[in-house]
C-alpha positions as CSV (number, residue, x, y, z in Angstrom):
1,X,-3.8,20.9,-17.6
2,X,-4.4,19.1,-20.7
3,X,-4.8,15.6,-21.8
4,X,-1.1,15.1,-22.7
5,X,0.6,16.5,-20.2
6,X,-1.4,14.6,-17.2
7,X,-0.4,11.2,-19.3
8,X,2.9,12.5,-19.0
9,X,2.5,13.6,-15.4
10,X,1.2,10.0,-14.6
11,X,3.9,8.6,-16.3
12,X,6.7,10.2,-15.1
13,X,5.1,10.1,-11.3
14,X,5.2,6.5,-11.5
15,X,8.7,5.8,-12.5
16,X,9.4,7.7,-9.8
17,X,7.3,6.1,-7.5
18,X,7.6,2.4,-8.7
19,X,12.0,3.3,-8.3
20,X,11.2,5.1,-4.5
21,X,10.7,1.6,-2.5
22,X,14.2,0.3,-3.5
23,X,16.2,3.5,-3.2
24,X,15.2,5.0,0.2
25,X,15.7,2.9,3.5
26,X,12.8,4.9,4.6
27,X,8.9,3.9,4.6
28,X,7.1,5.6,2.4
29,X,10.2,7.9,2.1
30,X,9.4,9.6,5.4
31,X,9.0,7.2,8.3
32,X,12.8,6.1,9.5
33,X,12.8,2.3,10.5
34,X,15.4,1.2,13.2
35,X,16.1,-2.0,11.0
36,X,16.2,-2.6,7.0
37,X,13.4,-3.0,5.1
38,X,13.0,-6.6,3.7
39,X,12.3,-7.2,0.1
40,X,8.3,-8.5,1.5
41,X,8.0,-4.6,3.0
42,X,9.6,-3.1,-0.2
43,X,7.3,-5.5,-2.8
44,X,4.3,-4.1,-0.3
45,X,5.0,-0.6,-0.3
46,X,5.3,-0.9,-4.1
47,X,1.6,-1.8,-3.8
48,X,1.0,0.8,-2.0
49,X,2.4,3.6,-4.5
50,X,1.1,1.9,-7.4
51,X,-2.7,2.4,-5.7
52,X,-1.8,5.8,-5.1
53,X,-0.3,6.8,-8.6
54,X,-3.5,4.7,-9.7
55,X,-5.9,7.2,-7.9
56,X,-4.1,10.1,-9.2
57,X,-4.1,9.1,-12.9
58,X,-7.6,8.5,-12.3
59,X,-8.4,12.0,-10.9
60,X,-7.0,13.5,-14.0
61,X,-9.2,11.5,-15.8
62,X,-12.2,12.6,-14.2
63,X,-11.0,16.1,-14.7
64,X,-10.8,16.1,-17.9
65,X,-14.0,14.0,-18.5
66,X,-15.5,11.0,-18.6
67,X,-14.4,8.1,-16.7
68,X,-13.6,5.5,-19.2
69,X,-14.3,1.6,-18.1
70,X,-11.7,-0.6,-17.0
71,X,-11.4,-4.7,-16.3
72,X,-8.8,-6.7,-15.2
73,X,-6.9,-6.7,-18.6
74,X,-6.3,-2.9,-17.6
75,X,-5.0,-3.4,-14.0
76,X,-3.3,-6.3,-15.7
77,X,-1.2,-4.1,-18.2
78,X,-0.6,-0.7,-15.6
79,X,0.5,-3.1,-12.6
80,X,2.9,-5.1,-15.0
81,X,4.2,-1.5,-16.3
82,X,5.0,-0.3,-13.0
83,X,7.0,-3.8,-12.4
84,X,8.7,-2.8,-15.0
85,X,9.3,0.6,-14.2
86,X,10.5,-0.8,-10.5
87,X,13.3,-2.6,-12.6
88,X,16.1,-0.1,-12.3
89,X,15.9,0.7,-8.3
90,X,15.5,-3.4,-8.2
91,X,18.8,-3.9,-10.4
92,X,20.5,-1.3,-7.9
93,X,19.5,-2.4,-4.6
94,X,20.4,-5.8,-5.0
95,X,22.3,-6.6,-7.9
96,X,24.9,-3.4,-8.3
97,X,24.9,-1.9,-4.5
98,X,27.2,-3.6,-2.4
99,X,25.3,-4.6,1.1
100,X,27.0,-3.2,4.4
C-alpha cells in the first residue's frame, strides 16, 4: 500500500469511526444495550475509536518506515480533528433526529 493511500485509508476510517458512536444505538456497533446510550457512554466510546484509528494509522506508519516523533501538539491536532469529524453524527443525533 503506499504512502497516499494509507493517509487516505486513515482518514476516511476515521470519519467513519469518529460519525459511528452517534449513529448506532449499539456499543461499539455490536453489543445491543437494553437502554440508550447517554451522551457520557457515546463521548467515551469516541475515545475509544479514536485510540483505535490512532493505532492503525500508526501501523501503517511503521510499515512504511520509520516512526516519526510525536508530542502533545500532535495528539492535540488529530484528537481535535476527529471532534471535528464527530460533528455531523453529533448534529444528527441531537439536533435534527427527533427523540422517541
Amino acid at each position: 500500500m503506499t504512502q497516499t493511500a494509507s493517509v487516505w485509508l486513515v482518514v476516511l476510517l476515521a470519519l467513519l469511526a469518529a460519525n459511528l458512536p452517534f449513529i448506532s444505538n449499539r456499543l461499539f456497533a455490536v453489543v445491543a444495550l437494553k437502554t440508550p446510550k447517554s451522551l457520557a457512554l457515546r463521548l467515551g466510546e469516541l475515545v475509544v475509536w479514536y485510540l483505535l484509528v490512532g493505532a492503525l494509522g500508526l501501523y501503517l506508519e511503521h510499515r512504511l518506515g520509520q516512526i516519526a516523533p510525536q508530542g502533545w501538539e500532535f495528539y492535540a491536532i488529530t484528537g481535535t480533528l476527529f471532534l471535528t469529524f464527530a460533528f455531523p453524527g453529533f448534529t444528527y443525533r441531537y439536533l435534527f433526529k427527533p427523540r422517541t
